[in-house]
N, C-alpha and C positions, 0 to 999 in steps of 0.2 A: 504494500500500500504506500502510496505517494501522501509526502505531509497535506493539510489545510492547500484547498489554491486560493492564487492571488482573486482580489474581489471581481465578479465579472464584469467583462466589458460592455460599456454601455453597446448599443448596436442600433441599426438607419430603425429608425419605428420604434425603439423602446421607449416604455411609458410605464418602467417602472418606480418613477421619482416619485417622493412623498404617499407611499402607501405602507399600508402593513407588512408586517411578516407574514407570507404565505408557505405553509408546509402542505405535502403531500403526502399522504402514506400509502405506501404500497404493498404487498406481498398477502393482501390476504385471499383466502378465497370462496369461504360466505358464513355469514353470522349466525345459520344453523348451527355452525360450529361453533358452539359456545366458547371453547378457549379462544380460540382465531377474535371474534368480538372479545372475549376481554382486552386481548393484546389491546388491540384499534382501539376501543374504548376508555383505559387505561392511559394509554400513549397519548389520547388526544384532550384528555381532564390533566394530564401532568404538564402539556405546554400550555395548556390556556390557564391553567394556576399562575406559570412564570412567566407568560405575556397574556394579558389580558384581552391583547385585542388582535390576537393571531388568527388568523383565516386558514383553518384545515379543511384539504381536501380528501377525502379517501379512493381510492383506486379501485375499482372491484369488480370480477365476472361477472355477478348477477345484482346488476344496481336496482332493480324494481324487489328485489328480496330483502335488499339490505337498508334502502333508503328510511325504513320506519328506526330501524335499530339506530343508526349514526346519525339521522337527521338531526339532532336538540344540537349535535357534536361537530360536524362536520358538515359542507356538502359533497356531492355523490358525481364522481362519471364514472364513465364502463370502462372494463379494462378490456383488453380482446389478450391476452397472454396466450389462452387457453384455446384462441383459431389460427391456424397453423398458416394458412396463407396470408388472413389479416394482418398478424402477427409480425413476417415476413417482408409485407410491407412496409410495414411504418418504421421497420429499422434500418429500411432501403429509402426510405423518406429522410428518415431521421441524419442517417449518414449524408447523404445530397444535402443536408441545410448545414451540417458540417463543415463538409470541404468548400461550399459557396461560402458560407462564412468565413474559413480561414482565408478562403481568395479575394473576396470583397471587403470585407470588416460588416457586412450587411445584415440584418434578419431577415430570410425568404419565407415568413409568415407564411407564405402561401403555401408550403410545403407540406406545413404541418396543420390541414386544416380540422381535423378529428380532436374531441373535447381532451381526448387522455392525451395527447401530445403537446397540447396548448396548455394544460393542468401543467404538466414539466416543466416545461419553458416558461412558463411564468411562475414557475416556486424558485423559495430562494433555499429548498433543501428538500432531499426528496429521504423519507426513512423508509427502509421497507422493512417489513417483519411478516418473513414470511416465518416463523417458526422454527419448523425443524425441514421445511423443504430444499434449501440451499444446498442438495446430497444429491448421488445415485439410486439412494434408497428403496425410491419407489417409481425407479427407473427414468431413463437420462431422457423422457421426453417429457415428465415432470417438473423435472432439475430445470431442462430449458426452458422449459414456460414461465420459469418463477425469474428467472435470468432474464430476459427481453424487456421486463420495465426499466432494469439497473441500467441494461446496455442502451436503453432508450434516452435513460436519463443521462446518461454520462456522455453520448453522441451531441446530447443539446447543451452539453457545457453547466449542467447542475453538480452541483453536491452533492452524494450519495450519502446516506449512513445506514449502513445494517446490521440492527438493533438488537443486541441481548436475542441471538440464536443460538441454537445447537447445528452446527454446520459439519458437514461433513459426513459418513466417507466419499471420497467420488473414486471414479474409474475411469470408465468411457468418456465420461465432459470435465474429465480434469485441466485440461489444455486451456477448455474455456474459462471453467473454474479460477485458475491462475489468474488467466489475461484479466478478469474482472477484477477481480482482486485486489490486484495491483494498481488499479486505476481508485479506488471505493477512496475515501477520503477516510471513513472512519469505520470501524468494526468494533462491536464487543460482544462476545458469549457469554451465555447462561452455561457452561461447564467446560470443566479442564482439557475433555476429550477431543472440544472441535479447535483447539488449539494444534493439537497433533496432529489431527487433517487437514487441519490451513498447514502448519509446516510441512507434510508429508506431500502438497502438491508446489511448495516454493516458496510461500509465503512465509516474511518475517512475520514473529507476532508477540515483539520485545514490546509495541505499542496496542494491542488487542487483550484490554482487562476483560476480566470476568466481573462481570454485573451480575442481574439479576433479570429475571420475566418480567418485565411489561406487568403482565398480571394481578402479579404479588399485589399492587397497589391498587387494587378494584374494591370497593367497598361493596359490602353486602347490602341489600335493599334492607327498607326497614321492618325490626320488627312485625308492625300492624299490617304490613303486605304479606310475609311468610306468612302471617297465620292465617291471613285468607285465603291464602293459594291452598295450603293444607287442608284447611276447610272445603276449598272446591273438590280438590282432590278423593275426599273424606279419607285423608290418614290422622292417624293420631300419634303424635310423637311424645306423649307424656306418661305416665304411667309404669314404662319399662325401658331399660335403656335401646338406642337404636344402633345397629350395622349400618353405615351407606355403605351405597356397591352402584360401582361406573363398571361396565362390561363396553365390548366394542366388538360389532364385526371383523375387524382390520385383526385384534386380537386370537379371533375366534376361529378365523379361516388359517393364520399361523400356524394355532397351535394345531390343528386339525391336519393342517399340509404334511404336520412334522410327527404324528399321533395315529396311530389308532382307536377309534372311541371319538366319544363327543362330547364337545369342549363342556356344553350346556349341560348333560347328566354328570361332569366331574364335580362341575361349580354347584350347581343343584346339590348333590350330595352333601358336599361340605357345608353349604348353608341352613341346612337343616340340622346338622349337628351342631354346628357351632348355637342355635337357634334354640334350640332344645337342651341342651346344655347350660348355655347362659341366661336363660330367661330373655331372649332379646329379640326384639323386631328386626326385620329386614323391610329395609327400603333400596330400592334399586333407582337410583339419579343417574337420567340420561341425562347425555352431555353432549351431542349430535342428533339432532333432528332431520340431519339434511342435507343437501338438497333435494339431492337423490335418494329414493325410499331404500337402495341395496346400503345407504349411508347411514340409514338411523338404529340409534342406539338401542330404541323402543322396541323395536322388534326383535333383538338379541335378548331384551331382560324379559320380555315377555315367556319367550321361547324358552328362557331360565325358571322364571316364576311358574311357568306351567309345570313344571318338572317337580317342584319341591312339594315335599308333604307337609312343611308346616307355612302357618300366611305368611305369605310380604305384599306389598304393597309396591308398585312401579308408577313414578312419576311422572303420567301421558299428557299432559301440555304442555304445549312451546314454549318456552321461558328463559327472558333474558339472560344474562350471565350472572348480573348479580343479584338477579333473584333465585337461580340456582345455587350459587355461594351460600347466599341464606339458610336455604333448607340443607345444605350438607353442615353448615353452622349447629343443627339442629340435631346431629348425630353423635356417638360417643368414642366411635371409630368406622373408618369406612377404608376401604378396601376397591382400589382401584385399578381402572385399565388405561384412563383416559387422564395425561400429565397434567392437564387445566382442570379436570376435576381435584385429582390429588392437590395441586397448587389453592385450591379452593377449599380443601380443607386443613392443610398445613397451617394456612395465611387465619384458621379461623380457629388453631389450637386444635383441632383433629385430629388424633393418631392415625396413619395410613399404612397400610400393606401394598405394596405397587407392583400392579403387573405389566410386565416391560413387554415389548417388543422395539424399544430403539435404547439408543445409549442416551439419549434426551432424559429420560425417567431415571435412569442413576444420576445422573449429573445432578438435577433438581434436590433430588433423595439425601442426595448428600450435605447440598448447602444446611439440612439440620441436622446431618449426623447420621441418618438413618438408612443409610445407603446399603444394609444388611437385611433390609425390610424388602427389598426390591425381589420379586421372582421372576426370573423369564418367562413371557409367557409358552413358549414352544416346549421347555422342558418342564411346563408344568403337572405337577400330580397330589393325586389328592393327601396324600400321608403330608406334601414337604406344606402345601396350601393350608390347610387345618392346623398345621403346627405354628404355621407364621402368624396364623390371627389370635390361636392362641396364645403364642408366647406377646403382642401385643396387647390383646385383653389385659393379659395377669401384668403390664408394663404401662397399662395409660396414663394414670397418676405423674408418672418419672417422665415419660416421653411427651405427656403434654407441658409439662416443664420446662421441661429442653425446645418445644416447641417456640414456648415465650421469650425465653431466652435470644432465640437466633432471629425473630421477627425483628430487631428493630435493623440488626446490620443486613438484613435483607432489604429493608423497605429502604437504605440507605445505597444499599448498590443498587435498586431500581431509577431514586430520585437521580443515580451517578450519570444514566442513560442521557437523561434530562442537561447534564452539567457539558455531556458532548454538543450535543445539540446548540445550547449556551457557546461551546468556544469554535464551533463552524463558523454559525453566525457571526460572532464578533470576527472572525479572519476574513468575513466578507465584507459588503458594504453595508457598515451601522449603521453610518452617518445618513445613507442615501434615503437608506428604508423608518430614520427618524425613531428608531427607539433606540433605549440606552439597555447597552447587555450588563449581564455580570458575567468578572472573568473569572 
């Protein structure tokens, strides 16, 4: 990665004098995802705290899904990441306003006449948080789609910053991987691990702190709202203590690919013992609704919940992020598939059992210590699963301890996100855009 650049150059047509600071965020890819919305969420209440009169835009494949959720936050364009010809284009556009630029000193507005390219070129910093998708992970036609905002951004002479990920491993688009890289102004991760995959494809990363999630900083809706949702719901969280449980197709088909047996009769089993054993409710908190119905969480816990012989309860309305936070606020340990669930119950003193399928979920795990709590999902079974919740159970007490403990130097690395953001800007033009930074 190259230092801070010099402030941009004015260019024939700019009319960026005397306006606000406008950011853009990018990398998400839709607010059914409840974590993906905390990120955005979270990210966009921490800059309008430290500028008040910041103008955030969001990036997104499906802007008529998402516009209810970011609207109070944000306004909304389309992102096309995810059209492989559209896509293609605009970075065959984007490059042509490039080199006309370098050879004129000119802006060829004309070039870029689509909202998401004109969103870029008029921000004075573009953050993306795409998460954990900066990888091969889930294959390099993924990885690329998430890549095309950055290289968009970075064609039209913006700032990049990518925000508190978990990045890495790559393969196949390590080449590209690199090249971007090395141009991104600023990077920090949420764990130790995508430090070794940024070095493992050439990148220094003497300058790439380890922060924290975006997330961490999402305040739970209030009280009087959980207990209406509950009430629509008709759960009752009082009375005895509660299990949450985040399941995930993504998890389920892993462990399945890697297993003989079915994921849902493992899980089913153990939560009936655990159930019957402790005296405890099960609540199963989706954490994905969507987009797409082979995406929602609902119908994983469902297909769980039918299995078990003693009640639980599955939480079947769409619900924002931080009013899912809330109701896992409301449990006494929960047990998870989904890292923004988990993160939503760490951030709320929850003890959690985490079931991985990427290095994201240790990394997390760890910032409290509890990175021993973490089971892979593919080599899961039911003796090491029932052991892990019970050795948690008989540990909540200590672990939600520890819990409180490490909240505040978290919420301290998240606000640190915030402090980059802070010193871009001040290495551009302060003066131009009429606020006063702190350095």
């Amino acid at each position: 990665m190259h230092s801070p650049l010099t402030p941009p150059e004015r260019t024939c047509g700019d009319r960026h004098v005397n306006r606000g600071l406008r950011i853009v965020q990018t990398g998400t890819y839709a607010s059914a995802n409840k974590g993906d919305a905390a990120m955005q969420l979270s990210c966009a209440a921490a800059l309008a705290r430290r500028w008040p009169t910041v103008e955030i835009t969001v990036s997104t494949p499906f802007p008529s899904l998402d516009v209810e959720t970011y609207s109070s936050v944000a306004s909304i364009v389309p992102c096309h990441r995810r059209r492989l010809v559209f896509s293609a284009i605009q970075v065959c556009r984007s490059a042509l306003w490039r080199l006309i630029y370098k050879l004129t000193g000119c802006d060829a507005a004309w070039l870029i006449p689509d909202k998401e390219l004109q969103a870029y070129r008029q921000a004075d910093l573009v953050i993306d948080l795409s998460g954990d998708m900066l990888t091969d992970d889930y294959g390099p036609h993924v990885a690329i789609s998430h890549y095309v905002p950055i290289l968009n951004a970075l064609l039209l002479k913006r700032r990049v910053f990518v925000c508190a990920q978990s990045i890495g491993p790559f393969c196949s688009t390590a080449r590209i991987a690199k090249l971007l890289f090395q141009h991104i102004d600023a990077v920090t991760v949420r764990d130790r691990i995508s430090l070794k995959h940024l070095s493992d494809i050439g990148i220094r990363t003497d300058d790439v702190p380890v922060t924290a999630d975006m997330a961490f900083g999402l305040p739970a809706a209030a009280p009087a709202r959980i207990r209406d949702i509950l009430a629509a719901e008709s759960i009752l969280v009082e009375g005895r203590p509660i299990l949450g449980v985040s399941v995930s197709p993504v998890l389920r088909k892993r462990y399945e690919r890697a297993n003989e047996g079915s994921f849902s009769e493992l899980v089913a089993g153990v939560l009936d013992d655990f159930s019957r054993e402790n005296n405890c409710g099960i609540l199963f908190v989706p954490h994905v609704t969507g987009p797409k119905p082979q995406g929602d969480d609902r119908l994983v816990a469902e297909h769980v919940a039918r299995r078990m012989r003693e009640p639980s309860a599955v939480v079947r309305g769409d619900y924002r992020p931080e009013e899912l936070k809330g109701i896992i606020g409301c449990t006494q340990l929960f047990l998870g598939a989904r890292m923004h669930a988990n993160i939503a119950a760490l951030s709320s003193g929850v003890p959690v059992v985490a079931l991985s399928y990427s290095h994201k979920t240790t990394g997390i795990m760890a910032m409290f210590g509890q990175e021993s709590r973490v089971i892979d999902g593919r080599s899961l079974t039911r003796e090491g699963l029932k052991r892990a919740l019970d050795s948690a159970w008989t540990q909540r007490a200590r672990i939600r301890a520890e819990l409180k403990t490490s909240m505040e130097a978290i919420l301290a690395a998240t606000d640190s996100n915030i402090n980059v953001v802070a010193r871009l800007v001040h290495a551009s033009h302060h003066a131009e855009i009429g606020l006063q930074f702190e350095k």
